[in-house]
Structures are given as C-alpha cells and as structure tokens.
Backbone bond lengths (Angstrom), bond angles and torsions (degrees), N, CA, C in turn:
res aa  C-N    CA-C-N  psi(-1)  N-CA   C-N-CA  omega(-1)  CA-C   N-CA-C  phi
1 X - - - 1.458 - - 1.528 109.47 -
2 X 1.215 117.35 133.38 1.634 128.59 177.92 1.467 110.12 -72.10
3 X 1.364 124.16 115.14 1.120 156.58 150.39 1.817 107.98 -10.06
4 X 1.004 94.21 -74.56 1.728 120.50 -176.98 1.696 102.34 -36.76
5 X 1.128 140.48 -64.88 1.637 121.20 -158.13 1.823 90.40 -84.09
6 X 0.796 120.00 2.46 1.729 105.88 -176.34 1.905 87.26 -86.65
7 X 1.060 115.31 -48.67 1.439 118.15 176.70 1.330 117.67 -60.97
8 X 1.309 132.62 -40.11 1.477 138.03 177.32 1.480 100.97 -72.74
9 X 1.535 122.19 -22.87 1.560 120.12 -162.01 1.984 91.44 -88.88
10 X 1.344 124.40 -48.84 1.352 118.49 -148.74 1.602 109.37 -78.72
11 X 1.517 121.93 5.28 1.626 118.66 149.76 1.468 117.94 -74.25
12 X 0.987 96.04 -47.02 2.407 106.96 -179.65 1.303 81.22 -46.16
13 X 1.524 126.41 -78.19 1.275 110.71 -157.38 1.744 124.75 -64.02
14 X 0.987 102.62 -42.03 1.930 99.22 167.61 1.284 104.63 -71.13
15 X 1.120 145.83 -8.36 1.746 125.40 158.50 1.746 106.63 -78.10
16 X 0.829 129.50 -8.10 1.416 130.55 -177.03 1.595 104.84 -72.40
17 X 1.309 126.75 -62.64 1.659 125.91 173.05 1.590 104.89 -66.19
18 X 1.336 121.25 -27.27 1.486 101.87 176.32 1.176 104.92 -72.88
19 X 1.186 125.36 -78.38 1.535 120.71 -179.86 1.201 131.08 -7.98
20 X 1.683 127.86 -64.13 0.993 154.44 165.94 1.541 112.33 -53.19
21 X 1.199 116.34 -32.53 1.581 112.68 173.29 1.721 101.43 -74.35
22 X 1.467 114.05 -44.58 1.465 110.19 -156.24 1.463 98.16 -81.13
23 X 1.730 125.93 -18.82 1.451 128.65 177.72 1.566 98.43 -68.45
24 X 1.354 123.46 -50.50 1.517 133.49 -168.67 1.729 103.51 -54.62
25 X 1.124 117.53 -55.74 1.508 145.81 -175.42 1.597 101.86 -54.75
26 X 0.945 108.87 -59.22 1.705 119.24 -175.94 1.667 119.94 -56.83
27 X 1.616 103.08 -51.91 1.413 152.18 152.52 1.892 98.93 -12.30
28 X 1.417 108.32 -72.78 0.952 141.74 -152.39 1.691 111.70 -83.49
29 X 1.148 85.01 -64.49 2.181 106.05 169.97 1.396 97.15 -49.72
30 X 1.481 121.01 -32.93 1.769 112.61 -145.69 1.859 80.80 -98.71
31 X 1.478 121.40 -36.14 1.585 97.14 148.44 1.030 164.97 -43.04
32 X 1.487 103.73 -54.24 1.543 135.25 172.50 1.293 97.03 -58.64
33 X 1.642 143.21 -58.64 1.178 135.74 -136.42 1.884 82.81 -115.79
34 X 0.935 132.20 -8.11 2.142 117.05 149.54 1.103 117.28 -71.77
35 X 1.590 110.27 -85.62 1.535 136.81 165.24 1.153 113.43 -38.94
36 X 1.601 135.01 -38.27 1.341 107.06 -143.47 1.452 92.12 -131.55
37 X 1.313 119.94 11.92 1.805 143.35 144.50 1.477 85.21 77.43
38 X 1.478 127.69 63.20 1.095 117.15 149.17 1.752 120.56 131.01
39 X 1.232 89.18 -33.64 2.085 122.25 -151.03 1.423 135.35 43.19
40 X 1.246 97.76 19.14 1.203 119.07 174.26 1.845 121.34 99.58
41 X 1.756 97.23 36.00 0.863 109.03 131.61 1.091 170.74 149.16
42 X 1.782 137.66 -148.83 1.035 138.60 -127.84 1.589 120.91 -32.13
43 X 1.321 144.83 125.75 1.242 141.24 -166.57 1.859 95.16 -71.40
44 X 1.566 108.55 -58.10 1.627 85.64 -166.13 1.499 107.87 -79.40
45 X 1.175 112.40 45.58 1.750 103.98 131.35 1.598 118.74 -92.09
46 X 0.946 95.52 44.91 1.586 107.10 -178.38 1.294 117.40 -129.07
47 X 1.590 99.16 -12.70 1.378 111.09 -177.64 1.610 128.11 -69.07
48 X 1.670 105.15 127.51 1.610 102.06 -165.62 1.590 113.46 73.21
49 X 1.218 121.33 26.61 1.174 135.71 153.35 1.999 109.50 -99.16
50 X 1.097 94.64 168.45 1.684 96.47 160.94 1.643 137.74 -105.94
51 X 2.015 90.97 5.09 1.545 89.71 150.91 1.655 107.85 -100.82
52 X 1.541 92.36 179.18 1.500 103.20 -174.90 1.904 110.28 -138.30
53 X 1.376 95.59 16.13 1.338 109.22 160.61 1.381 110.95 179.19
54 X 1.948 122.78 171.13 1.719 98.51 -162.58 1.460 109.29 -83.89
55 X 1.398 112.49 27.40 1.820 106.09 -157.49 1.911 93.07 -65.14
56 X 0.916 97.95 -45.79 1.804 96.26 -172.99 1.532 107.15 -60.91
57 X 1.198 114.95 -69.24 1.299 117.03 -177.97 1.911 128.78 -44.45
58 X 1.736 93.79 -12.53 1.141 96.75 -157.36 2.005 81.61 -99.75
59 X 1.380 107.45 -11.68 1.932 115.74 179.86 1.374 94.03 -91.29
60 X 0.973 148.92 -44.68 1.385 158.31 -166.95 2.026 95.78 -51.05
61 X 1.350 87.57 -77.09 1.886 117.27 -177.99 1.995 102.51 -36.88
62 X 1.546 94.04 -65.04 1.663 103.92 176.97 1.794 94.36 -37.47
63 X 1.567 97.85 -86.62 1.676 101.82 -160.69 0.829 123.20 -52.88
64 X 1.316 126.12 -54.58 1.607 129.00 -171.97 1.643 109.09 -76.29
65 X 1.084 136.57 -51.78 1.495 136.44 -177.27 0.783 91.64 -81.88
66 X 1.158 147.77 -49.49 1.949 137.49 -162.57 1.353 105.84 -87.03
67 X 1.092 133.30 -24.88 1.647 139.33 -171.50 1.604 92.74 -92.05
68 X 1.369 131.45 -52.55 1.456 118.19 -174.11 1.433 104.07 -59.73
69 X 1.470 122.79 -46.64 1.005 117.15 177.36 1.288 127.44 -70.43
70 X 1.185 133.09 -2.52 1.665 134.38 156.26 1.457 114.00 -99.98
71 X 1.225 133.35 20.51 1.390 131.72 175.07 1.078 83.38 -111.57
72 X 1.456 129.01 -50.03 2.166 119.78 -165.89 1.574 103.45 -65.43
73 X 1.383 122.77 -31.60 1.190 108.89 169.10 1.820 135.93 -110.94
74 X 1.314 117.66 8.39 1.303 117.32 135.86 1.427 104.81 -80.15
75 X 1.339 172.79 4.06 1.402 152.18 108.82 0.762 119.23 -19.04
76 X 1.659 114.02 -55.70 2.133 117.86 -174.89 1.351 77.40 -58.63
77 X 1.261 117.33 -74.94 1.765 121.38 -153.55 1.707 99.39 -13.23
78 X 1.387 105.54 -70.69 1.137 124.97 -153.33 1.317 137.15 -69.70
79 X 1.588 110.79 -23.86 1.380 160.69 153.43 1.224 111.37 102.96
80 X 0.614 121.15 54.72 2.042 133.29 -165.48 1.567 83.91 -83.41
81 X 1.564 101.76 145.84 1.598 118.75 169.98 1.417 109.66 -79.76
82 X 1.750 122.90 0.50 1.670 122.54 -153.55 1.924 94.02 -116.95
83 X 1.971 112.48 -2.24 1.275 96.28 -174.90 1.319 117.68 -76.54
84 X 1.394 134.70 -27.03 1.049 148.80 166.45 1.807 101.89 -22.14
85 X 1.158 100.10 -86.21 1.075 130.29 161.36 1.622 126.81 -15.22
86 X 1.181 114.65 -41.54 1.444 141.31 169.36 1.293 117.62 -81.34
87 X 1.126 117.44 -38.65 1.239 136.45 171.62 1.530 103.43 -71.44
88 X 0.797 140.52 -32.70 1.539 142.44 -169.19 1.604 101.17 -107.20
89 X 1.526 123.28 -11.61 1.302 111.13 149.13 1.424 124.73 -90.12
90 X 1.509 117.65 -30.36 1.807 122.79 165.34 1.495 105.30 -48.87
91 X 0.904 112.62 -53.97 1.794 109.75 -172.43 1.126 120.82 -57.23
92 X 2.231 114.89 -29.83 1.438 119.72 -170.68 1.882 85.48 -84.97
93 X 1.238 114.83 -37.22 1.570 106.94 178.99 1.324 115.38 -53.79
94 X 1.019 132.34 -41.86 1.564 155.29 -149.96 2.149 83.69 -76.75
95 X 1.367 102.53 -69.01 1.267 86.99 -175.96 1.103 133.85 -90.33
96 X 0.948 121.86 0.62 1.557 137.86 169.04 1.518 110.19 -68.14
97 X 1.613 115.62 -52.36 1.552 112.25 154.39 1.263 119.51 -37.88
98 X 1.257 119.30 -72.44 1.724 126.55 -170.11 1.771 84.09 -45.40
99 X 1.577 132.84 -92.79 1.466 133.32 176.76 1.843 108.50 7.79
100 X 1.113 111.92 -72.02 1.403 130.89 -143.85 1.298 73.17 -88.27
101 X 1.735 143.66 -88.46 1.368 132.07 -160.27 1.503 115.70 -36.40
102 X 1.801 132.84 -43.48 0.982 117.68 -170.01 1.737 105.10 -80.87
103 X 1.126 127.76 -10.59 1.368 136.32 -172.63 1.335 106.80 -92.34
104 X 1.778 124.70 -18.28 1.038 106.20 161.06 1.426 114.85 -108.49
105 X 1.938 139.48 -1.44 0.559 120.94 170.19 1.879 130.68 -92.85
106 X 1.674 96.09 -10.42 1.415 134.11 -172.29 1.195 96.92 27.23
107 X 2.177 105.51 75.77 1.260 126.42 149.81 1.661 98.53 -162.35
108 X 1.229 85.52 146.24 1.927 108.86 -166.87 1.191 104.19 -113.55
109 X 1.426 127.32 137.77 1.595 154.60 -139.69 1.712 100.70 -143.10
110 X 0.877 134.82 140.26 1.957 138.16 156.32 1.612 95.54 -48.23
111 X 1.306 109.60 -54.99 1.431 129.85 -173.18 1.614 109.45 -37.80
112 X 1.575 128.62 -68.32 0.672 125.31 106.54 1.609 123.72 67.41
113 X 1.781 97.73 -116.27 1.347 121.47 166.77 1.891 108.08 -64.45
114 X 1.124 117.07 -22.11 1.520 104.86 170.61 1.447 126.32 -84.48
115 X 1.407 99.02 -29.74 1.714 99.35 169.67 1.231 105.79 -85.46
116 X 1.077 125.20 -15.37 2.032 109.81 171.56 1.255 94.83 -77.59
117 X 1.459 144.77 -31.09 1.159 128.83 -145.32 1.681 100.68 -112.32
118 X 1.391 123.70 -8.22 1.636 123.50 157.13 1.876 105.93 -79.45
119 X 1.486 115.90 -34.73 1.266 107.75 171.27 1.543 113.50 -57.99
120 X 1.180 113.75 -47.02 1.282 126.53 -171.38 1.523 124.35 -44.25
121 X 2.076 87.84 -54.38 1.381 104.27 169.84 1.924 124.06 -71.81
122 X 1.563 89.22 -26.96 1.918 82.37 169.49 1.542 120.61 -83.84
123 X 1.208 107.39 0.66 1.580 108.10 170.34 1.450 110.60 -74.42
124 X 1.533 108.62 -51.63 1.385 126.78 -161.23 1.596 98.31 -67.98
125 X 1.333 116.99 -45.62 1.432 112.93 174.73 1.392 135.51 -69.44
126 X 1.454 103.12 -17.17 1.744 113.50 178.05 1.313 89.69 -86.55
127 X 1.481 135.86 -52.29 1.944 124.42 178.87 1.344 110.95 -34.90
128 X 1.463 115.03 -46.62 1.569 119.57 -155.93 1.575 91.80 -85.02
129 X 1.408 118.65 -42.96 1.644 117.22 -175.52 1.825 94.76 -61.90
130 X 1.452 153.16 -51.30 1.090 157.20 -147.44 1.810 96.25 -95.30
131 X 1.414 117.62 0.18 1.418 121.72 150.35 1.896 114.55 98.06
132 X 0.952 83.21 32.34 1.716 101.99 159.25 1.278 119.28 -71.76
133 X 1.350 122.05 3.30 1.553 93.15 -170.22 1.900 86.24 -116.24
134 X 1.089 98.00 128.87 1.496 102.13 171.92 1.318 131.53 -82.91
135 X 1.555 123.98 126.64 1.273 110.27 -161.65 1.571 100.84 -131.97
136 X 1.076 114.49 157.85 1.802 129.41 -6.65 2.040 91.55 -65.07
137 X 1.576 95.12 152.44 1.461 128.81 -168.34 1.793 102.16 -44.71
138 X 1.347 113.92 -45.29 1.371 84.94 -164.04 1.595 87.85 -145.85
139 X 1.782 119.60 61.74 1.414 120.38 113.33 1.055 160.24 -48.09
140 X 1.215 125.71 136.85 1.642 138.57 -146.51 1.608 109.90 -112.96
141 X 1.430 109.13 116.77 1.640 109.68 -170.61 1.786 91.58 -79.16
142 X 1.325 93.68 145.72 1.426 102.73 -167.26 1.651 96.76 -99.25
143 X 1.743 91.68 150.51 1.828 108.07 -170.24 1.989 94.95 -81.73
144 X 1.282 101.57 146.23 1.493 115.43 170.30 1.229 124.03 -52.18
C-alpha cells in the first residue's frame, strides 16, 4: 500500500477540530461582545480606537472570522477542491484579528496566544493538505 494518501489525508482531518474550535470561539465572542455588552471587558480599551463600544467589533469577529471559518469547513464538508485553500485563508484571518485586536487594544491575554496559535496551526495544515509536504520526506532534487 502507498504511503502518500495516508499523508495527504492526516491534515483534512486535523483541520476539522481546528476549524470548528475557532468557528465555535468566534461564534461566541461575536455574542458576548453584542449581547452580552462586552463580557466584561473594560470599555476604555477602546480608547483611541475608532470604535466606541464592542458592538462592531463583536459583528466584525461573527462575520469575518466566523464566516471564513464556516465556508473552509462546509467546503471540506462538501469536498470542494477550493477548501484547502480557505482554510489557509481562515487561519491568515484568525491571526491577523488577534494582530490587529492587540494593536488596537495594546493589551495581551494567554487567550490571545491560543487563537494566534489555532490560526497558525490551520494555515500550516491547509499548506500541507494543498501538498507541501514532499514525499518521501527528505528527498534530494538531483544536480544536472
């Protein structure tokens, strides 16, 4: 049996719990910070920003982080050749939020370091699922 699709197969499947955590996560924040006026917290970390409460940020988080992240995975769902692909843009979204939130709130969370670091990991896994990993692992392109 060939080696190779067991290796192309075991990113699809570890982007499936990332995804779903950072869709759940997003999901949730984009509540807490409408509905739930904030979650406790502090408003002037907002200060010298151009919102003036989290209602946007908390619509921003829903759609854009939560929406990239449910298009990459109804795609897997679905089997689209473009989820890969999606997936490797949720993850650049994923951290680019965390980026831009601590730059506009200039305060750092543990939290934080875990959502950069599930973005991080669904980037790295949609590259390797879209066929980065070269096989066998550590072949040598031969000189002319």
């Amino acid at each position: 049996m060939d080696a190779a699709p067991a290796i192309a197969r075991w990113p699809g499947i570890a982007l499936q719990p990332v995804a779903w955590f950072n869709l759940v996560s997003a999901s949730v924040g984009m509540v807490g910070l409408t509905l739930g006026g904030g979650m406790g917290i502090p408003a002037d970390w907002l200060d010298g920003s151009i919102f003036d409460s989290y209602l946007w940020p908390g619509v921003i988080l829903g759609v854009v982080v939560g929406g990239t992240q449910a298009l990459a995975l109804i795609a897997q769902y679905r089997r689209f050749d473009l989820a890969w692909g999606l997936h490797a843009a949720a993850g650049l979204v994923m951290m680019i939020w965390i980026f831009v939130e601590i730059a506009i709130m200039l305060v750092w969370s543990p939290l934080h370091g875990v959502y950069f670091a599930t973005g991080l990991a669904q980037t790295v896994l949609a590259v390797l699922a879209l066929g980065a990993w070269p096989r066998p692992f550590l072949r040598r392109t031969r000189r002319p």
